[in-house]
C-alpha positions in Angstrom: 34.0 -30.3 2.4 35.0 -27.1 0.1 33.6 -26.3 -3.4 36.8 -26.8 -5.9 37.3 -23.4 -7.8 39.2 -23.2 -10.7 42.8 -21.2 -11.4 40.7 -18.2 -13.2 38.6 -17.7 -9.8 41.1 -18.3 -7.8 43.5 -16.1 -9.8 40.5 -13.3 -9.6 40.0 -13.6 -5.6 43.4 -13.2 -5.0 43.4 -9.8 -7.1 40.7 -8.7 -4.8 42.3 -9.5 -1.9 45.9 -7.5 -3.0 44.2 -4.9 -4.6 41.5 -3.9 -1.6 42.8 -3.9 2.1 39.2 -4.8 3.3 40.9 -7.1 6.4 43.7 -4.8 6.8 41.6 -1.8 7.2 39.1 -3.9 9.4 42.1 -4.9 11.3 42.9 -1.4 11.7 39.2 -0.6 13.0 40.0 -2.0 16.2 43.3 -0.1 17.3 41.5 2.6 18.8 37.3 3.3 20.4 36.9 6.1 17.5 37.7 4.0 14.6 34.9 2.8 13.7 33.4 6.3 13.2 36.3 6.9 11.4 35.6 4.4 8.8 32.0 5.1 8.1 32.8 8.5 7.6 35.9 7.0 4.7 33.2 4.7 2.9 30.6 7.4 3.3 32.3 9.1 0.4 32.7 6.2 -1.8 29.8 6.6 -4.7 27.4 4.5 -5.0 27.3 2.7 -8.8 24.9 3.2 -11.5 23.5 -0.1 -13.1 25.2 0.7 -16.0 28.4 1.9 -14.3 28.0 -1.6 -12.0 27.6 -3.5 -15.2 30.9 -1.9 -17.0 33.2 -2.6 -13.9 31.7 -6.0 -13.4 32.0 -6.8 -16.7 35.8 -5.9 -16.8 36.5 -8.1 -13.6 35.3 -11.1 -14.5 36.9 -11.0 -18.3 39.7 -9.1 -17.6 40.7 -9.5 -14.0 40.9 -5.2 -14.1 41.5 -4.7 -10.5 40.5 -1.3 -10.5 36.9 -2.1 -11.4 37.3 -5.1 -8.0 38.3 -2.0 -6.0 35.3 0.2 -7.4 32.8 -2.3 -7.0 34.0 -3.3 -3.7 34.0 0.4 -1.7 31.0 1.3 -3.6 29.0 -1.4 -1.9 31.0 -1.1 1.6 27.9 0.9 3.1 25.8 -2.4 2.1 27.8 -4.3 4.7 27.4 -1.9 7.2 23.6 -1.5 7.2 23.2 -5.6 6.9 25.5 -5.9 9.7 23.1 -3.7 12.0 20.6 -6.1 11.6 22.6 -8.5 13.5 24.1 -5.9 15.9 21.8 -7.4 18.8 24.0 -10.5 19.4 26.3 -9.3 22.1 29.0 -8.5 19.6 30.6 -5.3 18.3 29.5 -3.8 14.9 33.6 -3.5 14.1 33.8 -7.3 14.0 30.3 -8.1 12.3 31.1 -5.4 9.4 34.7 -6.9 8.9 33.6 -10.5 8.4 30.6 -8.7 6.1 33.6 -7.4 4.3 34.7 -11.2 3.7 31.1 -11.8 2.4 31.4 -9.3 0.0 35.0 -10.0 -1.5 33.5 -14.0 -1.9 30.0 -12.5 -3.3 32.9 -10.5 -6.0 34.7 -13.6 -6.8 30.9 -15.7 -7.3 29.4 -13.1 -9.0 28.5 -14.1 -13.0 27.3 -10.6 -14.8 25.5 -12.0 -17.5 22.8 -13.8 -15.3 21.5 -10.4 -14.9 21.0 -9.8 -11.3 22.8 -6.4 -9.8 25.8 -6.9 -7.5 24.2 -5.8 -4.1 21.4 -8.3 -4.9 23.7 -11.3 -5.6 26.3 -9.8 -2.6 23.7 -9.5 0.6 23.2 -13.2 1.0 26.9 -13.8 0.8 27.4 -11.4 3.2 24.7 -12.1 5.7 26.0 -15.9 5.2 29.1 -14.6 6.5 28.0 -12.7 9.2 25.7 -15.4 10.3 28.5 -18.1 10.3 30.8 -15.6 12.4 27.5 -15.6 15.1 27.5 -18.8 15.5 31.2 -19.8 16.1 31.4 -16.9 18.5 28.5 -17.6 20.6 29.4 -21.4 21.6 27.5 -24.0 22.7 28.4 -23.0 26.2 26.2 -19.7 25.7 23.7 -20.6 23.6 22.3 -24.0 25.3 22.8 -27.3 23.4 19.0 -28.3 23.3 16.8 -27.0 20.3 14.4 -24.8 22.4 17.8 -23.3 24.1 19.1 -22.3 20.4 15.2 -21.7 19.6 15.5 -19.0 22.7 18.8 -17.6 20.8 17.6 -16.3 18.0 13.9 -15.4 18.9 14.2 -13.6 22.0 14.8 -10.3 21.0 12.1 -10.5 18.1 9.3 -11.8 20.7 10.5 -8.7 22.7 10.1 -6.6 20.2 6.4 -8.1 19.8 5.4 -7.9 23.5 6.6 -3.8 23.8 9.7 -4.6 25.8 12.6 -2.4 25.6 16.1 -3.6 24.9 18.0 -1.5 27.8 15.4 -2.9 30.7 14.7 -6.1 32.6 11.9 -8.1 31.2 8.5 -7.6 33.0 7.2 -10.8 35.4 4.3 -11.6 33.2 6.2 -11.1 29.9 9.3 -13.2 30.8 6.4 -16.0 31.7 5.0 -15.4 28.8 8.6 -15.9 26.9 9.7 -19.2 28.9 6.1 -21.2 27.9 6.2 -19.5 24.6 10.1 -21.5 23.9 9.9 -24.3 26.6 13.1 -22.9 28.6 12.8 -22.0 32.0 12.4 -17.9 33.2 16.0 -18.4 34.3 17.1 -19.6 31.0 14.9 -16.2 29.3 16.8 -13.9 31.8 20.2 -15.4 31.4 20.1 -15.3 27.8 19.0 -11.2 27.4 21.5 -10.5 29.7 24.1 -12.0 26.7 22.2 -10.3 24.0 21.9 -7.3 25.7 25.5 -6.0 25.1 25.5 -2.3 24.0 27.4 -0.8 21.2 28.6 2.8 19.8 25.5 4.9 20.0 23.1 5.1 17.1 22.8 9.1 17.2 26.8 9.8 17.1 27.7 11.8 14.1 29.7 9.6 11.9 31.9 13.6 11.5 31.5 17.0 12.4 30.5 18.5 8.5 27.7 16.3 8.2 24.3 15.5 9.9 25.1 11.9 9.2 24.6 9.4 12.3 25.6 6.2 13.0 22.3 5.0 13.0 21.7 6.6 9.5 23.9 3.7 8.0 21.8 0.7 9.9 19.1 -0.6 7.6 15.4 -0.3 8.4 14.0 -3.8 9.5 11.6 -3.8 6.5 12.8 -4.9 3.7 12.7 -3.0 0.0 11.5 -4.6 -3.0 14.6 -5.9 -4.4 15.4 -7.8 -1.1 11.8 -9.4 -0.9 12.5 -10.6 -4.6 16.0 -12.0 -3.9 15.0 -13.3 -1.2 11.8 -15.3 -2.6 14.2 -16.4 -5.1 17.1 -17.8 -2.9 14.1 -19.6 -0.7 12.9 -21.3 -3.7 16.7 -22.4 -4.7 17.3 -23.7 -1.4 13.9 -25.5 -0.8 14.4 -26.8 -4.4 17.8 -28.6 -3.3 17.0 -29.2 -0.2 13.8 -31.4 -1.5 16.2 -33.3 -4.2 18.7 -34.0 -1.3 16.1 -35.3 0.4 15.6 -37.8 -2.3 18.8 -39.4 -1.2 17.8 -40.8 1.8 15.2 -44.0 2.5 11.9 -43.6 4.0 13.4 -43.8 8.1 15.7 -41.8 7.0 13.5 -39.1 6.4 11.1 -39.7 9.0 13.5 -39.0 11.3 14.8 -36.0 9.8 11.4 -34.9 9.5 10.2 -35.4 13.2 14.0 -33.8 14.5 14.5 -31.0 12.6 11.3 -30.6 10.1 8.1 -29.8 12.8 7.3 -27.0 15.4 7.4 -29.4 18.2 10.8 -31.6 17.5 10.3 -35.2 19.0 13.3 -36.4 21.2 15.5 -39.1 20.9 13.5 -41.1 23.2 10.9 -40.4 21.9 12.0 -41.2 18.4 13.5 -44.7 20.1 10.3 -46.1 21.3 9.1 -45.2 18.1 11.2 -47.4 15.9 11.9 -49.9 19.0 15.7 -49.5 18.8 18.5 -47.1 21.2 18.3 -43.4 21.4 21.8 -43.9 20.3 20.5 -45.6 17.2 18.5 -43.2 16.1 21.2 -40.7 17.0 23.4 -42.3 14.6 20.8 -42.4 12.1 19.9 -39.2 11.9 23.9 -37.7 11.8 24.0 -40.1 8.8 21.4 -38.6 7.4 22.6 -34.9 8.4 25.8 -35.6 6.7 24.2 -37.4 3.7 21.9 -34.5 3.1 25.0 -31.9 3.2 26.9 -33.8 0.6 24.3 -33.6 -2.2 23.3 -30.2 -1.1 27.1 -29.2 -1.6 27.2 -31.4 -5.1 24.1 -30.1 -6.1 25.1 -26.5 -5.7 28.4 -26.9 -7.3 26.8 -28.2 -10.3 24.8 -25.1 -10.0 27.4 -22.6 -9.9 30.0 -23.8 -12.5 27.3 -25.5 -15.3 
């Protein structure tokens, strides 16, 4: 179900997407191995806003529909994609196709983005462009790959960060006592642990490659350091709040099974299983299967109202 936009927004996205190539020029990234340098080395020249320079250009946008501010504030924050786009860059796919759909993140984040509330652009931008790139992860890596159960997708999108924890390198084979340590740690098999870092072990273009010959620039110079500054920690305790918030008031929807079974599904560190859940309430595992999709679903459709009310109150 899509959020309703009006003829203004509308009218303003579409400005974006004639005035700035972003999709085009991604487009173009993949015609040949270099062209991904090439671009970083283009939007490594595009200046980076003041606040008050941000502000101005925003400002004319949104009242205006100025598309020469659009294109400004777009290139100037083209870098933002590419170093939130590293942080995802250990997923088996290429940087070229994470930082073009960042690029679609950003143009959406442009269209969303209300200047008077205060916030700077890259602030409000990030989470639309993470949500972007996140959403491209997940239809790209199907089911297939990633395991239908929850400790399978559980083994998805931990593995590399327990790794990480236990010393072990991307580029070599997990050690014997570590990849037991993984497999009771996510309740998949050592098969399942070694199957799956074989996927997410897909290399990329080198970190240390100059991004040109003039400058000392690398590649790895435009990925973003895994901690986070002091404007992402705020933004992001904010948008946890706002989602816990609606999340709790969708919640409110649903009767007392309801969200008991959403609860012991999806809301605990050890998830009970359908027939588990069935003996439980003395009814089918496809009963409670149907139950809980209801609820899924019922849950999504106040989430989406509740946020539409949100964004165009």
């Amino acid at each position: 179900m899509s959020i309703e936009i009006s003829k203004k927004e509308e009218k303003n996205y579409q400005i974006v997407q004639k005035s700035i190539s972003i999709k085009e020029s991604c487009d173009n990234l993949k015609s040949e191995n270099h062209s991904f340098l090439q671009y970083l080395n283009k939007i490594h020249k595009f200046p980076i806003l003041t606040p008050e320079e941000e502000i101005e250009h925003s400002n004319r946008f949104k009242n205006f529909n100025d598309k020469e501010s659009a294109k400004i504030l777009i290139q100037s924050h083209l870098r933002l994609v590419v170093k939130i786009a590293g942080k995802f860059r250990n997923y088996g796919l290429s940087m070229v196709d994470l930082v073009s759909e960042g690029n679609m993140g950003l143009m959406q984040a442009l269209k969303k983005f209300e200047p008077s509330k205060g916030f700077r652009f890259s602030t409000y931008a990030m989470w639309w462009v993470r949500a972007s790139i996140q959403e491209f992860i997940l239809k790209s890596w199907s089911l297939v790959k990633i395991g239908t159960t929850v400790a399978q997708k559980k083994l998805f999108f931990n593995l590399n960060k327990i790794k990480k924890k236990l010393g072990e390198t991307s580029n070599k084979a997990i050690s014997p006592d570590n990849l037991k340590i993984i497999s009771q740690n996510l309740s998949v098999s050592e098969k399942e642990v070694i199957e799956m870092d074989m996927r997410l072990s897909n290399s990329d273009n080198s970190l240390n490659q100059k991004i040109n010959e003039e400058e000392e620039t690398e590649v790895g110079d435009m990925i973003a350091s895994q901690e986070p500054n002091q404007e992402e920690i705020a933004s992001y305790n904010q948008t946890k709040h706002r989602q816990e918030v609606i999340f709790n008031k969708s919640l409110e929807i649903l009767n007392e099974r309801e969200k008991e079974i959403i609860k012991n599904r999806h809301l605990i560190d050890s998830p009970l299983t359908l027939e588990e859940l069935s003996k439980l309430y003395k009814v089918s595992r496809e009963r409670i299967r149907q139950i809980e999709e209801s609820a899924i679903n019922k849950i999504k459709k106040e989430a989406l109202k509740i946020n539409r009310q949100r964004l165009f109150s």
